[in-house]
ZAMARGU-4260 file (C-alpha; in steps of 0.2 Angstrom, whole numbers, plus 5000, padded with zeros to 4 digits):
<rodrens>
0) 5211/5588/5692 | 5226/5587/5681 | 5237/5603/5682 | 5253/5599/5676 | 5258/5608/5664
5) 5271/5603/5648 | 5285/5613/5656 | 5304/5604/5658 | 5312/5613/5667 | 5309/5614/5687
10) 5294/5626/5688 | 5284/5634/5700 | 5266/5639/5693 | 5252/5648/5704 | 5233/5643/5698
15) 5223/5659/5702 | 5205/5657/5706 | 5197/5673/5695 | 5207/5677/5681 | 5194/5693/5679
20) 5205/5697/5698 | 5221/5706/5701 | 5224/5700/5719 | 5241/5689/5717 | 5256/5700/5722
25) 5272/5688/5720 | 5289/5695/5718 | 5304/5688/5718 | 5314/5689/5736 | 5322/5706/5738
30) 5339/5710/5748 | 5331/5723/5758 | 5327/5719/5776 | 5323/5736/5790 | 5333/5728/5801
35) 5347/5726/5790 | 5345/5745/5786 | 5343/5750/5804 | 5362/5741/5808 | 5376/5753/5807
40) 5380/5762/5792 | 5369/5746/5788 | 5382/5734/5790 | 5372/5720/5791 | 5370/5720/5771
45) 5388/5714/5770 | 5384/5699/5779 | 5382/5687/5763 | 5372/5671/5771 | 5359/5683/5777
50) 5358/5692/5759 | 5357/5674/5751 | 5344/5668/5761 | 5332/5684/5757 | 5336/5681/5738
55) 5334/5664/5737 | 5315/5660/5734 | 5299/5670/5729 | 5288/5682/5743 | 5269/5682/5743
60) 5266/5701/5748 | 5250/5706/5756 | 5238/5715/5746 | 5231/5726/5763 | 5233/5732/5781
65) 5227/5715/5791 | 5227/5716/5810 | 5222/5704/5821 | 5221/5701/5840 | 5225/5684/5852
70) 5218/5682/5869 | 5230/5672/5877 | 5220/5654/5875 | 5224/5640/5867 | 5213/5628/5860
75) 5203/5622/5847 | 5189/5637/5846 | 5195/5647/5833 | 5185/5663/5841 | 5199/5666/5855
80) 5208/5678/5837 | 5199/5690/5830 | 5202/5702/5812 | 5202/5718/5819 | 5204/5725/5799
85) 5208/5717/5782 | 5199/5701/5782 | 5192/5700/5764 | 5198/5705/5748 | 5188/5720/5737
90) 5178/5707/5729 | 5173/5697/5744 | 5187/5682/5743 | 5194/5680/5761 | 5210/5685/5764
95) 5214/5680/5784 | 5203/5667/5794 | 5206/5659/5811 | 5200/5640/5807 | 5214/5635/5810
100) 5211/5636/5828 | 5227/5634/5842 | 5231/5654/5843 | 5234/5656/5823 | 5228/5664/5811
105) 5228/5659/5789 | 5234/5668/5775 | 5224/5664/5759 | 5234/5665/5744 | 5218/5661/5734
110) 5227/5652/5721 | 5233/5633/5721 | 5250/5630/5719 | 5260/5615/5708 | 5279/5610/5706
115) 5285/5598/5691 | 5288/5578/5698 | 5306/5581/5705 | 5301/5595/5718 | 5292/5600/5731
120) 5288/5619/5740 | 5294/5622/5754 | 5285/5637/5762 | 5291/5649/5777 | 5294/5666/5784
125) 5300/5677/5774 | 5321/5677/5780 | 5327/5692/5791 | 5310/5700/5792 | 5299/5699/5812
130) 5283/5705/5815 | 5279/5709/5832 | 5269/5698/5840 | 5268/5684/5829 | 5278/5671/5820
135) 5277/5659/5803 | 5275/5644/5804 | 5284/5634/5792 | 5279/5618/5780 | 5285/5607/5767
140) 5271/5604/5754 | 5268/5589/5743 | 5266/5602/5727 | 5271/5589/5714 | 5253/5579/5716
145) 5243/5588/5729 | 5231/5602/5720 | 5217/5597/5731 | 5214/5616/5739 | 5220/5634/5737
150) 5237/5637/5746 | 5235/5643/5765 | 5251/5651/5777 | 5249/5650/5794 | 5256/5660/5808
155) 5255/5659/5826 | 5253/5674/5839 | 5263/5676/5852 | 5256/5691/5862 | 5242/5690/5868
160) 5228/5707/5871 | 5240/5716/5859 | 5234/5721/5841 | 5246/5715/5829 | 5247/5722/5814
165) 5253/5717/5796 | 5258/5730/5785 | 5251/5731/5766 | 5267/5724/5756 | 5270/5712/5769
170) 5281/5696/5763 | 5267/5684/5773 | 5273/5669/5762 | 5292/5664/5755 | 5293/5650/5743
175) 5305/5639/5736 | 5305/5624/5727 | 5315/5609/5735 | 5323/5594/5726 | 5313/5576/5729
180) 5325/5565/5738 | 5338/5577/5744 | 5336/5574/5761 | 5336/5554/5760 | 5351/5555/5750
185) 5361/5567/5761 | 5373/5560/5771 | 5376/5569/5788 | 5396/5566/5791 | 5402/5573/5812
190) 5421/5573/5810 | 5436/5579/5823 | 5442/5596/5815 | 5461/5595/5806 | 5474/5606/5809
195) 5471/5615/5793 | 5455/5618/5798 | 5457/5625/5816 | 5472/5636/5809 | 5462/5644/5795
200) 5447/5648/5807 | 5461/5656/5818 | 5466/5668/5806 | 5450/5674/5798 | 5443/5675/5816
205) 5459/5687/5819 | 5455/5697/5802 | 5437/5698/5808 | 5443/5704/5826 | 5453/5717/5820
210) 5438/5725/5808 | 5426/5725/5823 | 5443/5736/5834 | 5435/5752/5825 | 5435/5745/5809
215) 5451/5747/5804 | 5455/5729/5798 | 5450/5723/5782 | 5432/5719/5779 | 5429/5702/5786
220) 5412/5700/5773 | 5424/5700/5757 | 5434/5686/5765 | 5420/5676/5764 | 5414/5683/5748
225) 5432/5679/5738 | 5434/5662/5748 | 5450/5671/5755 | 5461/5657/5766 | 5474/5661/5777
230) 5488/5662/5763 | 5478/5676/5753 | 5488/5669/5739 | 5478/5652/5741 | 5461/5662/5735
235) 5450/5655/5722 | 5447/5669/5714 | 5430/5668/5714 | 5419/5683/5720 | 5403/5675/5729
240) 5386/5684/5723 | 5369/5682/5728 | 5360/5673/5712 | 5344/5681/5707 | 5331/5670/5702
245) 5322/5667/5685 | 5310/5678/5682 | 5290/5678/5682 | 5282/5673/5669 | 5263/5678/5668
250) 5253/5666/5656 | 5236/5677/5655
</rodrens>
């Protein structure tokens, strides 16, 4: 089976089983995490690094209310979780199974997934967001030749004889592409810290110290956001924003 398609750019493209079935809710990572809303006067938005890491990459959203159960064991038999609700789609695909035995449970995207040549998909929990009682499980796939099978995501329980539920609009799945070869030709560098170095960490941890006193010191986030040094005068310049990404494109 020969799904590539004539695209040049990188690309992501999502194969769906039914064309006649509108079960595939993919949107692109939003900035919007409960936690982050429940810090104070939801602080935790300003933090840029955690605001990236939402935007950066595509969330598979679940279509229903799934909840599932562990008892505790861990093995093989894939009868020790059950789906307590949600386990098929309206027209009968399944949704949630538990072959993958080991205390997990599988997400069914029902579609196959395929990068171009020069990336592959790296797939994982959706950044800043838990769900009680269970955890994803990440995995880098081989998306620029394998089509064998429809995409699964996999996460493992973590409390057992305790329903767990996963909400309708869920992020169960985050996705991003991932450049062939970058970890073979990244070269890790361990390095005594300068002076420089030691004496700018000093003073943005001071700036930072004195927001946290009531916040009455400058915002420590837009340091980081305008690459602020020690000598303000030394700024780039440059105002750090979250990049979206390109949009969907849906080929009917």
């Amino acid at each position: 089976m020969n799904l590539h398609t004539e695209q040049t750019r990188p690309h992501i493209t999502l194969w769906t089983l039914d064309k006649n079935t509108d079960y595939l809710d993919v949107k692109p990572g939003t900035i919007k995490r409960e936690f982050l809303d429940e810090t104070l006067n939801s602080h935790g938005y300003h933090c840029h690094p955690m605001a990236s890491a939402n935007l950066h990459g595509w969330e598979f959203l679940l279509p229903q209310d799934v909840e599932v159960i562990w008892d505790g064991i861990l093995d093989t038999t894939a009868d020790h979780v059950k789906v307590l609700k949600g386990k098929t789609l309206p027209d009968g695909r399944s949704l949630v199974d538990t072959s993958t035995a080991n205390g997990t449970i599988t997400f069914n995207t029902n579609c196959f997934i395929e990068t171009d040549e020069n990336h592959y998909l790296l797939l994982s929990g959706p950044p800043i967001y838990f769900v009680d009682g269970a955890k994803p499980m990440n995995a880098l796939l081989r998306s620029d030749i394998w089509h064998a099978s429809p995409i699964q995501y996999c996460w493992k329980m973590t409390t057992p004889n305790k329903p767990v539920l996963f909400k309708k609009g869920t992020p169960i799945m985050f996705f991003v592409n991932y450049p062939i070869g970058l970890l073979e030709k990244t070269v890790l560098n361990i390095k005594h810290a300068t002076e420089e170095i030691l004496l700018h960490s000093s003073s943005y941890g001071s700036e930072r110290a004195s927001m946290y006193e009531g916040f009455n010191g400058k915002n420590f986030p837009m340091l980081y956001k305008k690459d602020v040094k020690e000598d303000e005068k030394a700024s780039t310049g440059k105002t750090l924003k979250p990049s979206p990404q390109a949009p969907i494109i849906e080929n009917q």
